[in-house]
C-alpha positions as CSV (number, residue, x, y, z in Angstrom):
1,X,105.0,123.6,122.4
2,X,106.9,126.5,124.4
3,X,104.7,128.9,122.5
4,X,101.7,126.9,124.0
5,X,103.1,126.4,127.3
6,X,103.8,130.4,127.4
7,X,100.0,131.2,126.8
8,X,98.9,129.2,128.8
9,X,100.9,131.0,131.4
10,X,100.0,134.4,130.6
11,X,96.1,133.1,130.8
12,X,96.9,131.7,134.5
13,X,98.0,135.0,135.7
14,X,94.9,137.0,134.7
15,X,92.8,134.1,136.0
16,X,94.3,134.1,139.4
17,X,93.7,137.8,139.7
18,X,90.4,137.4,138.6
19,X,89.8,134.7,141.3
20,X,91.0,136.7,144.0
21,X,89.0,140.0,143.0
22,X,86.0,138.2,143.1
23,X,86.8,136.8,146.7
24,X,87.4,140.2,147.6
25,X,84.2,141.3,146.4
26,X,82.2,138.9,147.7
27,X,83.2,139.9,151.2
28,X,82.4,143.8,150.2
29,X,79.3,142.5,148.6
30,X,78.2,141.3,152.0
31,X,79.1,144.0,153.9
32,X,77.1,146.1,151.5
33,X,74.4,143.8,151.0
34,X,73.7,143.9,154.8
35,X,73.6,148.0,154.8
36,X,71.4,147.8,152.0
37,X,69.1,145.4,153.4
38,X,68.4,147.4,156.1
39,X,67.5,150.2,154.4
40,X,65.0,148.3,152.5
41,X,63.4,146.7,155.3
42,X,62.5,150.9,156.0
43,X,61.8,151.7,152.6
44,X,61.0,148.8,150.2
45,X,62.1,148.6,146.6
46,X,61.7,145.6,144.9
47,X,63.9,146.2,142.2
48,X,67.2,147.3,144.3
49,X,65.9,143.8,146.2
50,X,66.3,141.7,143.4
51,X,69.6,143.2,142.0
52,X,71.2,142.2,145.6
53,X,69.4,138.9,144.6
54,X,71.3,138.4,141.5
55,X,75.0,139.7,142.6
56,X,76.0,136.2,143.9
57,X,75.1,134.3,140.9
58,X,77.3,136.9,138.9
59,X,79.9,136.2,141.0
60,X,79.3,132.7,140.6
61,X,79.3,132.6,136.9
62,X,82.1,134.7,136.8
63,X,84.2,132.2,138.8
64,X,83.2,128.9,136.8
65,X,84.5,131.1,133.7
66,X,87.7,131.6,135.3
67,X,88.0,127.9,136.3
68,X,86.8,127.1,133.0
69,X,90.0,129.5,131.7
70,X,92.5,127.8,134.4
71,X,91.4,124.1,133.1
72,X,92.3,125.0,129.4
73,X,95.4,126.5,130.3
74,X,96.5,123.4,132.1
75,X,95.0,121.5,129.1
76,X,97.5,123.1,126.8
77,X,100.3,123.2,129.2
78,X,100.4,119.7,129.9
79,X,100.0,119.2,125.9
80,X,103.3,121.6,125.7
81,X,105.3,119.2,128.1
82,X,104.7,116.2,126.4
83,X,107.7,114.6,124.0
84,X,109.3,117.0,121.7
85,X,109.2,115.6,117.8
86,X,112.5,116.1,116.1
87,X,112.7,115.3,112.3
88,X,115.6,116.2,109.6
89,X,114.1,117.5,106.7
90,X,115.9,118.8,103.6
């Protein structure tokens, strides 16, 4: 159980970093998004268009993987905490 209970700590610390990188990105993201929107309303390219499409839903995916990551490691630290066993044995 305390083995358990320390993994699943050391996965929340990652997890949280992870989470607030991604929030800090975001904001970047925009701030770049809306440079690089401008540049393409002069100059068009469809590819560099779509790529600026798809950045949120990387983001996106990559914060429902830390949630996911969060939700097992309160899974197995509430397993952890529940009543020790104790048996005798020879």
């Amino acid at each position: 159980g305390q083995v358990s209970a320390g993994i699943a700590h050391e996965l929340m610390d990652p997890a949280a970093y992870i989470s607030q990188n991604v929030a800090a990105l975001r904001s970047e993201l925009k701030t770049l998004t809306d440079y690089v929107r401008g540049q393409l309303a002069k100059n068009a390219n469809p590819e560099v268009s779509h790529t600026l499409d798809e950045l949120p839903g990387l983001l996106d995916d990559i914060e429902r993987g830390t949630q996911h990551v969060r939700q097992i490691a309160n899974g197995v630290r509430e397993q952890a905490g529940g009543t020790e066993l104790e048996e005798n044995c020879d």
